[in-house]
C-alpha positions in Angstrom: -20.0 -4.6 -1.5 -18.3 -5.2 1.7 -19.8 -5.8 5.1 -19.1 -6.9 8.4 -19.5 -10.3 7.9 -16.1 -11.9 7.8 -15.3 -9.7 11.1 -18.7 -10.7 13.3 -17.4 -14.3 12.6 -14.8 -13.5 15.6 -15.9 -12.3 19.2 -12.6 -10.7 19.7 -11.2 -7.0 17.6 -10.3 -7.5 14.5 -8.3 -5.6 12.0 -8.3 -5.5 8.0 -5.1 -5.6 6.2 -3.7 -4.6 2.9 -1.6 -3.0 0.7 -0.7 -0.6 -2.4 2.5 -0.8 -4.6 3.5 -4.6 -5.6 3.5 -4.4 -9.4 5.0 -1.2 -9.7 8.9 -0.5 -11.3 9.4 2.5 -8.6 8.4 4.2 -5.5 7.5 2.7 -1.9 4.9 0.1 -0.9 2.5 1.0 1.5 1.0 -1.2 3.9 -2.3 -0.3 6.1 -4.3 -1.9 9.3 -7.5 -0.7 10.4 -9.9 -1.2 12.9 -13.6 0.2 12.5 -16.1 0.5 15.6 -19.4 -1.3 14.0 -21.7 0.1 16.2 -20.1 3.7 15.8 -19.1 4.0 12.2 -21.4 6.4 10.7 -23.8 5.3 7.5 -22.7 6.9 5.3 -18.5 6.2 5.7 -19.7 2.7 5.9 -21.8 2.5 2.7 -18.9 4.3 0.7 -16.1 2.0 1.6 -14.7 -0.3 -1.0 -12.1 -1.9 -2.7 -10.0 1.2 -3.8 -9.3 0.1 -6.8 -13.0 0.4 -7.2 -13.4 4.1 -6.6 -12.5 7.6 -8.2 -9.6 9.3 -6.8 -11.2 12.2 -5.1 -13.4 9.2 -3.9 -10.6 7.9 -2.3 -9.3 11.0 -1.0 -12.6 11.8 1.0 -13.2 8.3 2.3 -9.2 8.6 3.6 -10.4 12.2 5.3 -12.9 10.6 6.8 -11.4 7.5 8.4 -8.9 9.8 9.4 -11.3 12.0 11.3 -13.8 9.5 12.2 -13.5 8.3 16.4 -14.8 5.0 15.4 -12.1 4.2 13.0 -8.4 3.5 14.0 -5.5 3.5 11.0 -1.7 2.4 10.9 0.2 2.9 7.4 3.8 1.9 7.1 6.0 2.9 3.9 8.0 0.2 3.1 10.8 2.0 1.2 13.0 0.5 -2.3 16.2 -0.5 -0.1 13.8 -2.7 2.3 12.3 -4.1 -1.2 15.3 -5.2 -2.6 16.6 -6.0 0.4 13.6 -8.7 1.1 12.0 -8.8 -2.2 8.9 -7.6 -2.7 6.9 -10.4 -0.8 9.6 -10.4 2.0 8.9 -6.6 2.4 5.0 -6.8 2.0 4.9 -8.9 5.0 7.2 -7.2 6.6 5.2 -4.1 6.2 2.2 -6.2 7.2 3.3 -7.1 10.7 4.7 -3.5 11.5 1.4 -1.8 10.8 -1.2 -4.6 12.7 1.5 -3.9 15.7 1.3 -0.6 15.0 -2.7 0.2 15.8 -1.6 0.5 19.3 -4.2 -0.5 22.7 -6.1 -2.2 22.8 -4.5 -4.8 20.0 -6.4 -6.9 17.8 -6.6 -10.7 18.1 -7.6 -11.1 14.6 -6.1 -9.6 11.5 -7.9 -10.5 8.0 -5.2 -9.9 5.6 -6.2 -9.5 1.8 -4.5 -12.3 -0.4 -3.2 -15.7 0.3 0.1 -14.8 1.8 -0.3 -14.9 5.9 2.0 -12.5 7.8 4.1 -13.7 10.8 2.8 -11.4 13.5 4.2 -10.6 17.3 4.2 -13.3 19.3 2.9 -11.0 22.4 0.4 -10.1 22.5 -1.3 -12.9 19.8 -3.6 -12.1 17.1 -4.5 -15.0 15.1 -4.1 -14.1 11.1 -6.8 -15.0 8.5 -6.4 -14.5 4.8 -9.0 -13.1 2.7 -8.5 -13.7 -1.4 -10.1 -9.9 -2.8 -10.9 -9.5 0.7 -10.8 -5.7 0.3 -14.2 -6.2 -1.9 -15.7 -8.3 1.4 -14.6 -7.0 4.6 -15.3 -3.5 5.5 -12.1 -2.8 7.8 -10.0 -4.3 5.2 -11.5 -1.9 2.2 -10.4 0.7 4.9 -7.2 -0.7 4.8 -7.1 -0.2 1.3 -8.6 3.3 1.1 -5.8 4.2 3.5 -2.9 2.7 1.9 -3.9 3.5 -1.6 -4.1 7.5 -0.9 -1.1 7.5 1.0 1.4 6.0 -1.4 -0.4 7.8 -4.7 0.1 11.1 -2.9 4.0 10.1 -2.2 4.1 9.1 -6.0 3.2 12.3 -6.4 6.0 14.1 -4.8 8.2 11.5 -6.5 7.5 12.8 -9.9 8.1 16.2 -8.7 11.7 14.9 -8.3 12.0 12.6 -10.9 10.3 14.3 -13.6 10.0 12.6 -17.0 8.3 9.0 -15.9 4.8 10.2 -15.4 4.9 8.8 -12.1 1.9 11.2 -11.2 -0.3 9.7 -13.4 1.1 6.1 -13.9 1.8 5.7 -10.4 5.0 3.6 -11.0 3.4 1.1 -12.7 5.0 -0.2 -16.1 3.2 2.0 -18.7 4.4 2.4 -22.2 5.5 6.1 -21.1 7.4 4.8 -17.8 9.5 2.2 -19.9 10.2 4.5 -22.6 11.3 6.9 -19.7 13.9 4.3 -18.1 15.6 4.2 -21.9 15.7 7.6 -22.4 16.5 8.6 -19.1 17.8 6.3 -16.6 17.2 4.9 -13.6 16.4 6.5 -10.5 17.1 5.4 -7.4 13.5 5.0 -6.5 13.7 2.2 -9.3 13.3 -0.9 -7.7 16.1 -3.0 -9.4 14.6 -6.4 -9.3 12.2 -6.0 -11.4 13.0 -7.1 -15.2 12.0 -3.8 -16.7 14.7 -2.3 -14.5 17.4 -4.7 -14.8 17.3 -4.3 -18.6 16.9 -0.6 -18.2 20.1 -1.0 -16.2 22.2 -3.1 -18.8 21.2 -1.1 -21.7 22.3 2.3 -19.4 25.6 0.3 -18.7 26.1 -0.4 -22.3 26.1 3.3 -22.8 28.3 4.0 -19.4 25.2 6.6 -19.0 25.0 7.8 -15.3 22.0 7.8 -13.1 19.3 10.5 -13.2 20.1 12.5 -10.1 16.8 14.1 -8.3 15.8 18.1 -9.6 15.3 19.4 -6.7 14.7 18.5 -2.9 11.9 16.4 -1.3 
């Protein structure tokens, strides 16, 4: 379980970072920073934060409520959407995404941000904050499960409304991701504009559409 071990290391404020969306063929990536107050985070938010990946949805969705409401926690969450992905590719945009949420937690800034992988973001200059990366560091550091919590909920929720738009891919339930239903979607039905284009599944999507001068999938109804 995580703890506040990695973050009592440094006698400064630290932040964790992470982020939700890589892997998946469509829809935004979300990136979050948080900063938790040890000595005012209540038990029991502390003992249920985890890796998200870890926990049931409505699990999730509480913990997120919580964080949200708690005084001793403080969240950023940045969407990173398709066009900045394919504009940067996708590790371009997740640090990208990285940097904009640690500066955006506001005053007083951190001076250390644990970041979960191996991939350090370049952070603003002014004021500094050093960067240390944590391998499954959302399974170790508390603020950085928070991180987690917070950027997992958001961008499933906007998945969500996606698949309201775009129905057909299952994006409610697959989140994006490259399930069997998803792929056979992108034959049948086209790409959508929420398709992120540099991924393989896409591109061949793509060709195979061309082939057939099908045109793309154009959204049902309004965001």
């Amino acid at each position: 379980m995580p703890d506040f071990a990695l973050e009592s290391d440094h006698d400064g404020l630290v932040c964790g970072v992470d982020e939700a969306g890589r892997g998946p063929l469509a829809g935004p990536l979300v990136v979050a920073a948080a900063i938790l107050d040890p000595a005012r985070l209540p038990v029991a938010l502390r003992d249920g934060l985890d890796d998200s990946k870890a926990l049931a949805a409505a699990r999730r969705e509480a913990l997120f409520a919580a964080l949200q409401d708690s005084p001793a926690a403080r969240l950023s969450i940045v969407v990173v959407d398709v066009a900045e992905i394919e504009r940067l590719n996708i590790l371009g945009a997740t640090l990208a995404g990285m940097a904009r949420a640690v500066a955006g937690l506001g005053a007083p800034p951190p001076t250390l941000a644990l970041v979960d992988g191996n991939r350090p973001p370049t952070l603003a200059p002014e004021p500094p904050c050093a960067v240390r990366c944590v391998v499954r560091g959302d399974a170790k550091s508390l603020t950085i499960a928070a991180a987690s919590i917070a950027a997992k909920v958001t961008r499933d929720r906007l998945m969500v409304a996606l698949d309201a738009r775009y129905p057909g891919y299952g994006w409610a339930r697959n989140m994006g991701y490259g399930t069997a239903e998803h792929r056979a979607a992108l034959l049948t039905q086209g790409v959508t504009p929420e398709h992120r284009r540099g991924y393989a599944p896409v591109r061949a999507a793509l060709a195979a559409r061309e082939t057939d001068a099908a045109p793309l999938q154009s959204p049902t109804s309004g965001m």
